[in-house]
C-alpha positions as CSV (number, residue, x, y, z in Angstrom):
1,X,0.0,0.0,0.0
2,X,1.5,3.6,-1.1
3,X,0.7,6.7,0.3
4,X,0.7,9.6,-1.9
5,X,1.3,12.9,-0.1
6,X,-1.1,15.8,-1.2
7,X,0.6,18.5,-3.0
8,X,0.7,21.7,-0.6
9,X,1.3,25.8,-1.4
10,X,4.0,27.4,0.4
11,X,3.5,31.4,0.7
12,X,6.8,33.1,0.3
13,X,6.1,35.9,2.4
14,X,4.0,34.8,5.3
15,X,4.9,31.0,5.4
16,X,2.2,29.7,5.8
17,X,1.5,25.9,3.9
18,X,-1.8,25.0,2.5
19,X,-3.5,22.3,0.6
20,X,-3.1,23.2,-3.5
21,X,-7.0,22.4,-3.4
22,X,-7.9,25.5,-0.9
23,X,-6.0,28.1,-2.7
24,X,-7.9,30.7,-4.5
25,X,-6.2,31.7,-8.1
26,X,-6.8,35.3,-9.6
27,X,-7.8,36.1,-12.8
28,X,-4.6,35.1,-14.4
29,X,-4.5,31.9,-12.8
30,X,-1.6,32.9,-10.3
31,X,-2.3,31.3,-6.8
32,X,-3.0,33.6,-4.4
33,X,-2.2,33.0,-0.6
34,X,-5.5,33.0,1.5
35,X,-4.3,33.9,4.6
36,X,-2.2,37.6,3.2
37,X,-3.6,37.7,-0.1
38,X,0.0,37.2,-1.7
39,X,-0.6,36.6,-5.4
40,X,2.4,34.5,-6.6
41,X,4.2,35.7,-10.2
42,X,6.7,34.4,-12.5
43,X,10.4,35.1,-11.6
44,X,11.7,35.6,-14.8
45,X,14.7,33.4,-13.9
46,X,14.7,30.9,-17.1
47,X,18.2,31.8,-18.5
């Protein structure tokens, strides 16, 4: 029997670590933290 661990957001700026399923996503599809409203972006770090 395998146990698959639920994938989880972690907020950069507050910490905090939620289920992907409970995260709200704005109107560009970036997740958006729902405990300080932190809307994650690109980086821009692909060179």
């Amino acid at each position: 029997m395998s146990i698959q661990k639920g994938s989880t957001f972690d907020c950069p700026e507050c910490d905090v670590t939620a289920p992907s399923a409970s995260v709200p996503y704005d109107a560009l599809g970036y997740a958006v933290c729902p405990v300080c409203s932190h809307a994650t972006v690109p980086t821009g770090d692909d060179a």
